[in-house]
Structures are given as C-alpha cells and as structure tokens.
C-alpha positions as CSV (number, residue, x, y, z in Angstrom):
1,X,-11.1,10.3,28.0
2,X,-10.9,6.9,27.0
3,X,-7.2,5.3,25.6
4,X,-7.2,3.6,22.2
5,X,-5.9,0.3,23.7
6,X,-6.1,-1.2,27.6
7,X,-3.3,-4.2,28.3
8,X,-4.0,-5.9,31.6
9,X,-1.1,-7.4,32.6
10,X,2.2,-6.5,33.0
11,X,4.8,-9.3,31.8
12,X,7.2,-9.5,28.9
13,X,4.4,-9.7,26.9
14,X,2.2,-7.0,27.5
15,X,5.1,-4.5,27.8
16,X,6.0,-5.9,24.3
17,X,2.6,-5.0,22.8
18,X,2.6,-1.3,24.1
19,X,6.3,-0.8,22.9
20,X,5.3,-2.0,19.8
21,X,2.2,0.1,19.5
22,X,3.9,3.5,20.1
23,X,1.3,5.0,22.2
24,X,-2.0,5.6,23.1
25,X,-1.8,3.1,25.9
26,X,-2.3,2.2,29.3
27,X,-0.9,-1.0,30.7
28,X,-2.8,-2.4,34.1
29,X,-0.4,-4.4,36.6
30,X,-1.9,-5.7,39.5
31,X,1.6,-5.9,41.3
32,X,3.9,-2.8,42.4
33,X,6.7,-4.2,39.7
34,X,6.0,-5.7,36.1
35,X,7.5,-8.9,35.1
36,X,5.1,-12.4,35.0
37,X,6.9,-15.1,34.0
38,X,10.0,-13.1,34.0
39,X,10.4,-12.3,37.0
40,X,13.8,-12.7,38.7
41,X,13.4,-13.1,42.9
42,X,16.2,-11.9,45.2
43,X,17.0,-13.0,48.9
44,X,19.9,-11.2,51.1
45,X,22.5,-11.2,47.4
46,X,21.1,-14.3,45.8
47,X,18.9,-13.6,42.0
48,X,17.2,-16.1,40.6
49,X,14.8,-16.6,37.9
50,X,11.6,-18.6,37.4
51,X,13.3,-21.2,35.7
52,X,16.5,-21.1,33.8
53,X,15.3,-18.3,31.6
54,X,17.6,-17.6,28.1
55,X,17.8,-15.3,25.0
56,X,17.9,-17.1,21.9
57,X,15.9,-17.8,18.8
58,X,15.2,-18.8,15.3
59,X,14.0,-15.1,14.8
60,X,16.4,-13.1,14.5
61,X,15.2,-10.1,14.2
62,X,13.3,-10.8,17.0
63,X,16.6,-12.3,18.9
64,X,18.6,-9.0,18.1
65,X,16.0,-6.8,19.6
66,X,16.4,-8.7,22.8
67,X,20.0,-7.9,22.8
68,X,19.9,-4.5,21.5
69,X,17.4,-3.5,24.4
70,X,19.7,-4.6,27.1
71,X,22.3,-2.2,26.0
72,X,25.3,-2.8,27.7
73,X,23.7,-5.2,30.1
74,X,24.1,-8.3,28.2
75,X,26.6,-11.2,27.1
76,X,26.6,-14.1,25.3
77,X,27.5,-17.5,26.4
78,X,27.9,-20.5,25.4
79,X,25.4,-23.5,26.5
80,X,26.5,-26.6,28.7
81,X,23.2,-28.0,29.4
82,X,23.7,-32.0,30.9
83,X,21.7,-34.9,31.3
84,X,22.1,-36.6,34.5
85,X,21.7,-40.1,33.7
86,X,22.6,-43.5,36.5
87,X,24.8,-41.0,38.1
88,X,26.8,-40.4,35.0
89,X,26.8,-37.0,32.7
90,X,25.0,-37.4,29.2
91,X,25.2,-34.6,26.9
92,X,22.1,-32.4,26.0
93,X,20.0,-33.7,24.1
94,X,20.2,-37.4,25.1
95,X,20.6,-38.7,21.7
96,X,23.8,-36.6,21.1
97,X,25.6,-38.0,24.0
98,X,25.1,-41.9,23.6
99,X,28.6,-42.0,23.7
100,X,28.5,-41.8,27.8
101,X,26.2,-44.9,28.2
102,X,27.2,-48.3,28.7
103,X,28.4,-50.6,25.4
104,X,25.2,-52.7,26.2
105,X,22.7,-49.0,26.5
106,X,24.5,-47.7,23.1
107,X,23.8,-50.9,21.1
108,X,20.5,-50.6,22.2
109,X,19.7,-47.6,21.4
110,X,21.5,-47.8,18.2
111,X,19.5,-50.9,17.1
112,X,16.1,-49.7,18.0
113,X,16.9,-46.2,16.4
114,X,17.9,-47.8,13.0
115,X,15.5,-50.1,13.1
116,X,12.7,-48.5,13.8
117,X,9.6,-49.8,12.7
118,X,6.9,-48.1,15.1
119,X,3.6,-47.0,13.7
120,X,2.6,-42.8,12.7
121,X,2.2,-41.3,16.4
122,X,-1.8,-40.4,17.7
123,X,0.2,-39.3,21.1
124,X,3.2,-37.6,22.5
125,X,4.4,-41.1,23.7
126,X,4.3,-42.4,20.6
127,X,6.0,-39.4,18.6
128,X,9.0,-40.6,21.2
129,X,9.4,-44.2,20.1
130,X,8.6,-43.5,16.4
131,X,11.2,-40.5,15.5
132,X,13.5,-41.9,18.6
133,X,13.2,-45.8,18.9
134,X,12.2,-48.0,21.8
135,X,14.9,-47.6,23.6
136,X,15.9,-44.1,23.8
137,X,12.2,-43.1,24.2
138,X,12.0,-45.1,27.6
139,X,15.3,-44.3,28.8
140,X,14.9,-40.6,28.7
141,X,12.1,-39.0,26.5
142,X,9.3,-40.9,28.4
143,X,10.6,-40.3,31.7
144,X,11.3,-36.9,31.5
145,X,8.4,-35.8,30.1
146,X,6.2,-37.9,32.3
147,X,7.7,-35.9,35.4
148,X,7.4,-32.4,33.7
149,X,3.9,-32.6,32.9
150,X,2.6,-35.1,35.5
151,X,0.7,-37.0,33.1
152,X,1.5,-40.2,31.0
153,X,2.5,-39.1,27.6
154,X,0.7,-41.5,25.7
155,X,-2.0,-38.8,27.1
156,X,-0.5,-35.9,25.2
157,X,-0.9,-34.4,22.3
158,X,1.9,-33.5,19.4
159,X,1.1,-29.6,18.9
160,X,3.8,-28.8,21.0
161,X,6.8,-31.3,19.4
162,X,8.8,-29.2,17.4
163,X,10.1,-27.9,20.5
164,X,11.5,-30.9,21.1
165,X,15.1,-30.9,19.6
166,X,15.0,-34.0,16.4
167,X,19.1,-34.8,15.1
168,X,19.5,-35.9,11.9
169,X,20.7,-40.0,11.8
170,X,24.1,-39.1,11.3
171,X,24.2,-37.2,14.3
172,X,23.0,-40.0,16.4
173,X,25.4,-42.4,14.7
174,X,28.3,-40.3,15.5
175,X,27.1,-39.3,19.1
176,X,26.9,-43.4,19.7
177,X,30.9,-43.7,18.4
178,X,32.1,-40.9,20.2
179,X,32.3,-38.6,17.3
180,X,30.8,-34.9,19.0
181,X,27.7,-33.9,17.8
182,X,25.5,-30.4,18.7
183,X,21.7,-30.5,18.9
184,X,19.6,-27.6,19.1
185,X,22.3,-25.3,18.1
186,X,20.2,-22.2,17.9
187,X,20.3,-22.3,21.6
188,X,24.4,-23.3,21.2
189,X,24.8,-19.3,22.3
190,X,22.6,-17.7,24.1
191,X,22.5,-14.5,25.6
192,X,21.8,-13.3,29.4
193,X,21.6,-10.0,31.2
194,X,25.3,-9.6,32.9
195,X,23.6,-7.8,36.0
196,X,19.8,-7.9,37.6
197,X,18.8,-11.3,36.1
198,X,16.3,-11.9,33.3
199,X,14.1,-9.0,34.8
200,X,16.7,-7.1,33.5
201,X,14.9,-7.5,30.3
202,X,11.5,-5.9,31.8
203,X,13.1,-3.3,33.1
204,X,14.6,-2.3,29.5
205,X,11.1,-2.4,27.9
206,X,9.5,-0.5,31.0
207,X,12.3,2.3,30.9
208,X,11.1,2.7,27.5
209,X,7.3,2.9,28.4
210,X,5.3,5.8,29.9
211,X,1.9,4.9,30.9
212,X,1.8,1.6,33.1
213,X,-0.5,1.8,35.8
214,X,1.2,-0.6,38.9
215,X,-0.9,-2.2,42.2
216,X,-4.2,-2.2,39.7
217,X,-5.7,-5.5,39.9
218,X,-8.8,-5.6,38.0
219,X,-11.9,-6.4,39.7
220,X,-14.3,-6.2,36.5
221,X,-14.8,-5.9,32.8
222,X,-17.4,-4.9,30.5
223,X,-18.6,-2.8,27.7
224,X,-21.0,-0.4,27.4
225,X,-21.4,2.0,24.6
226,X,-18.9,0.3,22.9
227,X,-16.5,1.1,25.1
228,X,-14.5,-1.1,27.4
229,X,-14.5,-0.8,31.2
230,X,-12.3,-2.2,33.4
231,X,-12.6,-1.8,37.1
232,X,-9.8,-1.9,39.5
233,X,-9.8,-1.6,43.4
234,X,-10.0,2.4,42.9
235,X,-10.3,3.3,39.6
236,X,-12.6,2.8,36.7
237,X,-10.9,2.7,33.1
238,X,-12.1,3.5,29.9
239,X,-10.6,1.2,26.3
240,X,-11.6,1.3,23.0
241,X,-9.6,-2.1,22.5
242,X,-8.7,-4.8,25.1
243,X,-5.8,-7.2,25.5
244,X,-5.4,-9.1,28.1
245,X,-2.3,-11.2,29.1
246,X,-3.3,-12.9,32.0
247,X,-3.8,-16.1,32.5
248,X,-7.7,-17.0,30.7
249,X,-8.6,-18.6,34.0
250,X,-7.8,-14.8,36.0
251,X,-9.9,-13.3,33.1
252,X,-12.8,-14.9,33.1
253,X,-13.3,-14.5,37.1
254,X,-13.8,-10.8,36.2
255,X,-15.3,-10.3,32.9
256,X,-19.1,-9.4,33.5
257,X,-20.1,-12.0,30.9
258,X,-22.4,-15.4,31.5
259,X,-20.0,-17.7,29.3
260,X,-21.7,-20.1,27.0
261,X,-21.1,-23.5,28.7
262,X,-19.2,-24.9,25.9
263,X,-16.7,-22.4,26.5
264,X,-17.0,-22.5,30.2
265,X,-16.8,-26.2,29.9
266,X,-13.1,-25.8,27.7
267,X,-11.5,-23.5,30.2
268,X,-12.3,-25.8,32.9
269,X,-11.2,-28.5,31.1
270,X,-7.3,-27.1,30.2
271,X,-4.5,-28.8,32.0
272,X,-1.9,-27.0,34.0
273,X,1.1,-27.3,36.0
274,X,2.4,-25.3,38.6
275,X,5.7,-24.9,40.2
276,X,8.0,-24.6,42.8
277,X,11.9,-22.8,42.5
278,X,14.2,-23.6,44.6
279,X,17.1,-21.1,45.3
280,X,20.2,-22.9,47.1
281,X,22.6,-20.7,47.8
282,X,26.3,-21.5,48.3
283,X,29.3,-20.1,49.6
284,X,31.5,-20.8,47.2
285,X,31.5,-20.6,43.1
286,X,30.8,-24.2,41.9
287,X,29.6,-25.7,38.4
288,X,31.0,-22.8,36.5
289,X,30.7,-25.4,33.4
290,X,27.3,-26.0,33.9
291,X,24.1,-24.1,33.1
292,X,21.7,-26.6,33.3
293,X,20.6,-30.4,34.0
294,X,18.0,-32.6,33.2
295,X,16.9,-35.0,35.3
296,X,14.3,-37.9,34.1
297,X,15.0,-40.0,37.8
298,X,12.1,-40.0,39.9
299,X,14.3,-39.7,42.9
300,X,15.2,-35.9,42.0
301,X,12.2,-33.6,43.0
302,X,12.8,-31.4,40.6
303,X,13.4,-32.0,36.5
304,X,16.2,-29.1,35.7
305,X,18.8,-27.5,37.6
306,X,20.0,-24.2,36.8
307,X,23.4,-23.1,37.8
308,X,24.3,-19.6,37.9
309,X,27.8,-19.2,37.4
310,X,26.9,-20.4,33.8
311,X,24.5,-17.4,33.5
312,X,26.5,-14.7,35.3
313,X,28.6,-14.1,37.6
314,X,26.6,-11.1,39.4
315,X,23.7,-13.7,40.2
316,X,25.4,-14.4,43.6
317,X,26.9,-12.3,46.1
318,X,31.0,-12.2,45.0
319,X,32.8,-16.0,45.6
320,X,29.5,-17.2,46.4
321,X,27.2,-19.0,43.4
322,X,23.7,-20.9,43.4
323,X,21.4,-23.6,41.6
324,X,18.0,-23.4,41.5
325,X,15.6,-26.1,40.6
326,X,12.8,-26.3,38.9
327,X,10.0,-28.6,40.1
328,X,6.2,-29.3,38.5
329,X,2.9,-29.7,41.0
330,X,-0.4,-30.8,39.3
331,X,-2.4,-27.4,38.9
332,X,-4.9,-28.2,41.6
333,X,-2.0,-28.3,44.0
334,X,-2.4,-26.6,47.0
335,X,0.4,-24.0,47.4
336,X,1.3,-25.1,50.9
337,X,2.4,-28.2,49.3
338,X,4.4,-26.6,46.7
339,X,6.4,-23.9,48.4
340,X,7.2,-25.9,51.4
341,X,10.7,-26.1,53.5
342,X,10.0,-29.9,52.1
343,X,10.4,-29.3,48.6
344,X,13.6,-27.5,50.0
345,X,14.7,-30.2,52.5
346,X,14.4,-32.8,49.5
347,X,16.3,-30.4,47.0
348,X,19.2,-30.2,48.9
349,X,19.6,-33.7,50.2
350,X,19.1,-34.6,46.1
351,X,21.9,-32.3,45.9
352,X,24.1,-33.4,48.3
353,X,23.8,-37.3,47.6
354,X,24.7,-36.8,43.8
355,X,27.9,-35.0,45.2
356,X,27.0,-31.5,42.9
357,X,27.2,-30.3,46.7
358,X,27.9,-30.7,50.2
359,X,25.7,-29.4,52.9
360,X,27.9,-27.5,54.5
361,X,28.2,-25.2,51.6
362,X,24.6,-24.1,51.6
363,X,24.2,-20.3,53.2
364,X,21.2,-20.0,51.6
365,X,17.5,-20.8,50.7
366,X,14.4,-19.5,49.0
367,X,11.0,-20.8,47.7
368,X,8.8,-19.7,45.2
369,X,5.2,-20.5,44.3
370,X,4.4,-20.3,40.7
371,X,0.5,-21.0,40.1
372,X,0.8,-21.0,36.3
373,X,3.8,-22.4,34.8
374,X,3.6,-25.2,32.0
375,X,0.3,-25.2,30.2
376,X,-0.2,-29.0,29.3
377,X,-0.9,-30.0,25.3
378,X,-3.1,-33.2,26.9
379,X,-5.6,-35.2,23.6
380,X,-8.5,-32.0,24.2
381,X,-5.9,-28.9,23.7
382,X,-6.7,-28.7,20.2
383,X,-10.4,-28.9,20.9
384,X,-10.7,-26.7,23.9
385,X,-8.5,-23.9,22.8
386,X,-10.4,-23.4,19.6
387,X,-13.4,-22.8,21.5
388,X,-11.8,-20.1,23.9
389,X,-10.1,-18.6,20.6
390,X,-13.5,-18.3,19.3
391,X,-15.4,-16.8,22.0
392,X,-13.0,-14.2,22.8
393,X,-12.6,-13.4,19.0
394,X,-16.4,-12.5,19.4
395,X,-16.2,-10.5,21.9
396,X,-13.2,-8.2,21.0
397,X,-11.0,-9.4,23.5
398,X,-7.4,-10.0,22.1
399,X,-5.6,-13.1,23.9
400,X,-1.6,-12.8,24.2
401,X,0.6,-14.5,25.8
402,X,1.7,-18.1,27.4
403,X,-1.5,-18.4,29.9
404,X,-3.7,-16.1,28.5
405,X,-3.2,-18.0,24.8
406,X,-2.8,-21.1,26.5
407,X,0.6,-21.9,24.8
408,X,4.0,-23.2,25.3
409,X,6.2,-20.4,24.3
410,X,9.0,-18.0,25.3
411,X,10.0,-14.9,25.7
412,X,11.0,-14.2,22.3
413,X,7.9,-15.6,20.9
414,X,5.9,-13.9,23.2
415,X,7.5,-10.7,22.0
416,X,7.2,-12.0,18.1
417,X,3.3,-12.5,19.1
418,X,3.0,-9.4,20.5
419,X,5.0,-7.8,17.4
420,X,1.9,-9.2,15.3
421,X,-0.6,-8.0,17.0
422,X,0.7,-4.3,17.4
423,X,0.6,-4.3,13.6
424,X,-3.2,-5.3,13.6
425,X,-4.2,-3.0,15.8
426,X,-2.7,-0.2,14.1
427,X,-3.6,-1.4,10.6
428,X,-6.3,0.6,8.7
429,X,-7.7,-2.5,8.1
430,X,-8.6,-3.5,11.4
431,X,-12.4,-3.1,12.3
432,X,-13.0,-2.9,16.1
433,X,-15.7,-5.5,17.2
C-alpha cells in the first residue's frame, strides 16, 4: 500500500514537511541519523556544528516554533559577531564599526559613502560600491565575499543581497564618530540549543515523527501507473507524491528519466562551494565574548570563526572550549584536498599568530568534509534555476530545500518553505500531476 507523500532526505527540511503534513508519510534517509546541513559532529567531548548555525528570524511565527520545539533545551543569547580587520577588532557589520579604523580609513570611507555617485549595479560587486561606497566595498565587502564564494563578485548576481545587512546613513555616520550603532538586529538575540548542538533541533522534530525510514539511500525513481517508485538498496517504495530534499545534483543521478539537455545543460551549469570545518579544541574556556569572526584577509584559510563558549557552555567538555572554522573549496574540489590535516595545520598556526590562541592549548582536532555547502548566485542563476523549476514542476516532483531548490537559505526558512508546501499538498485544491 502506497503512502500519500514520499520525502527523500532527511534534514531540517524534510523533517519540517512531514511534521507539517500530519501523516501519511514516509521520510527516506540514506544515513543511520537525520540532520543535513544540521548536523552537529562530536569527537572525544568536543560538538560542533557545520558552521556557526543560529535561531533567529524575521518570521516570527516561524522563530517561536523553533524555540518552542526545543522545550527546555534552549537559551537565548546575545550576538558578539567581530570583524577581524589589520589585526584590529571591527564591529559586525563593517559599516557599524568605522569607529575602530584609522582617522585616515574613517574619512575615507565616510567621503566615498556620502558621496557616492556609482552607477545602478548589473553585479554583486557593483551592489557593494553603489549602496556602500568605494571604499568600504574594497576594504571589506569585496574581499570577503570574494573568499566565500571563490569567484570575483563582479561575476555575481544580486538575487541573494537582501541578506546582506544595509544601515541606514545615520547609522554609518554615527558608527564613524564613535556613537554605537546595531546592524542586523533581528539576529541581536538569537537562540541556541543549551545541550547536543544545533542537531538538537532535529532531534525535537524526529521525536515528534513516526515513519522515517534511516540507512535508505535511493538507488532509483520512476513512475508507473501514476504511482511513484523509489528504489533503495533493499526495498522498493510506493508514493502518490514526491519531494525530494536532496541536493538536484544527487537526484538527478537516480531519477529514471532522459533530461531534456537544456535542463541537463542548467544543472551542470550551477555553481557550488564546498567546505571544510575545522574543530580546534582547547583546554581551557577562551573568547567567552565572542561568537563569531569574519575574516576578509587572504592569509586566514578560513572566512568565519565560530567560538563556542558564545553558543553554550555544554559544547566542550567542562573548563575546556573550542572554535571552529569555516572554510570554502571550489565545488570540483577533490575531498582529499578539503578535509586534510593541512587545512588543520594552517587553521591553527592562523590561530596562533593572531594571538586568539596559543598552541599549547590545543587538545584537540577534527575535520569535516562538506560537499554541498554555499550554492553560488553567479550572472546564469536566474536563468538556470528557472529551467530546473520548470522541469521538475512537470514532472510532479516538488523541490525543497537549500540544495535541492538551489538557494541560499536557513533553517528557519527552510522550515517557513516547507510550512508552504505542507499546505499545498493538503489543500483540496491541489491536482496531483
């Protein structure tokens, strides 16, 4: 007997769509625990995340469901992201902490901001000089985003920007005087699981869940009789709906389907960045007024450090504490290159010659691959993704989450998205393909 709906893929946003949906599902995970994206990694005391993973949002509803299915298992805290700028600490965003530059860096800044006389954007680096100026752009913006994605901005699209946090001018006229400013203050507070990491949050939905079906990797997908197959290394499932929140690339290797080549041509064509974490474990608590930094210096291997004594406490085994970083390999990157004790050995002595350590305090050190991390918005997206959309629309498929929808989202919008499209599914109005 066949189940209404089939969800391959077991991350925050496929366990999303089948709370949401009530019942009458069966979710398909190909490991022997859920998680994707949110994931949280544990060696000999040590947790840490794929990247310095937060709750907050503009959606509140959305926000206080988070928080509400944690229970007890939750805090709030408050942010103390930094940018680490010539050796110095800038506040986060750049353009709220022009106050820690030199005079000579401020006036410039300031100048090029109010006078600002830069032509409509076509490109990512563009948006930077025109809403920013000339001289914050290249000083941080540029930079920084250039060693994210590991491609030049001006190659970028702006589909993506309004992530990017904008002040109002009289922010950035008091952040260059001294006056304090906030940016992005819907992430001012954010909230974090007190105990287990951000997987904590999986495990809420999945305590809440019946039917998920873990170690099922699909082998194969097809339809016949209007009914949805999906193959696994033992087992043959029957859906009257699909969803599928792996990555497109994983998908399309198994769906029994000879792709048009425009759309083959599309996938093939999407930019993507992989990445390595770096765990470095201490033997003391240090930075406990830190959560995060940025860094835009080529020097640094990796573009954010996450320190978790400004998450929680229980990340670490007790007077111990940890950073890990974050660092972004071209998607063709062979993993060897990615999760190597290089990357590790370069982490550390970054570490250590900045002075946020010493190496004798490290007891500890882990590695993690990460094939599909940052989808990248390069001057196609737009073109390529409408294409996919398309094709799959077609075929009945449904498309959720950051790698099977291609997009640069969270957790709480992956869980907004996933909030929608429980709604269509059970509306009376929708008409099965």
């Amino acid at each position: 007997m066949s189940q209404k709906t089939g969800i391959i893929g077991g991350g925050v946003s496929g366990l999303a769509l089948a709370y949401f949906l009530g019942g009458n599902y069966e979710i398909l995970e190909k490991d022997n625990q859920c998680g994707g994206l949110c994931t949280t990694y544990e060696k000999n005391g040590f947790l840490y995340d794929i990247g310095g993973h937060i709750m907050f949002s503009t959606n509140k509803e959305i926000l206080n469901f988070e928080v509400a299915l944690l229970e007890d298992n939750v805090h709030q805290k408050r942010r103390s992201n930094k940018i680490w700028y010539k050796g110095r600490f800038v506040k986060y965003p750049f353009e709220n902490g022009l106050h820690a530059l030199d005079k000579e860096e401020i006036f410039e800044c300031l100048r090029d901001y109010l006078k600002n006389e830069n032509p409509k954007p076509t490109n990512l680096k563009e948006w930077c000089h025109s809403t920013f100026g000339n001289s914050l752009a290249e000083k941080y913006l540029v930079p920084y985003n250039k060693k994210i994605w590991k491609i030049d901005p001006s190659l970028m699209g702006l589909e993506w920007v309004e992530r990017i946090p904008k002040p109002p001018m009289e922010d950035v006229i008091k952040s260059a005087i001294g006056i304090e400013t906030e940016g992005y203050t819907h992430q001012l507070y954010f909230y974090y699981p007190i105990k287990g990491g951000f997987q904590s949050l999986i495990k809420a939905f999945e305590n809440k869940l019946t039917n998920i079906s873990r170690n099922k990797e699909v082998k194969a997908i097809y339809k016949e009789k209007n009914i949805w197959k999906v193959e696994t290394q033992d087992s043959i499932h029957d859906y009257e709906t699909l969803v599928s929140t792996i990555p497109i690339f994983e998908l399309v290797k198994v769906l029994k389907e000879t792709l048009p080549q425009k759309v083959s041509d599309a996938i093939n064509n999407l930019r993507y960045n992989s990445m390595a974490v770096v765990l470095v474990g201490l033997n003391k608590v240090k930075h406990e007024d830190l959560t995060a930094i940025y860094v835009p210096d080529t020097e640094s291997p990796a573009h954010r450090y996450c320190f978790s004594a400004g998450f929680s406490e229980h990340l670490a085994p007790k007077g111990c504490s940890s950073i890990f970083a974050e660092i972004t390999f071209p998607g063709n990157t062979p993993k060897e290159e990615v999760a190597s004790t290089t990357v590790i050995d370069k982490t550390v002595g970054w570490l250590a010659k900045e002075g946020f350590i010493n190496k004798s305090e490290v007891c500890e050190t882990d590695i993690k691959y990460i094939k599909y991390a940052y989808p990248v918005y390069d001057l196609n997206y737009i073109q390529n993704v409408k294409i996919i959309y398309d094709y799959f629309d077609t075929l009945g498929i449904s498309l959720l989450g950051r790698f099977a929808q291609f997009v640069y989202i969270n957790s709480d919008v992956c869980i907004q998205n996933a909030q929608s499209l429980a709604k269509k599914l059970t509306s009376t109005a929708y008409i099965k393909k």
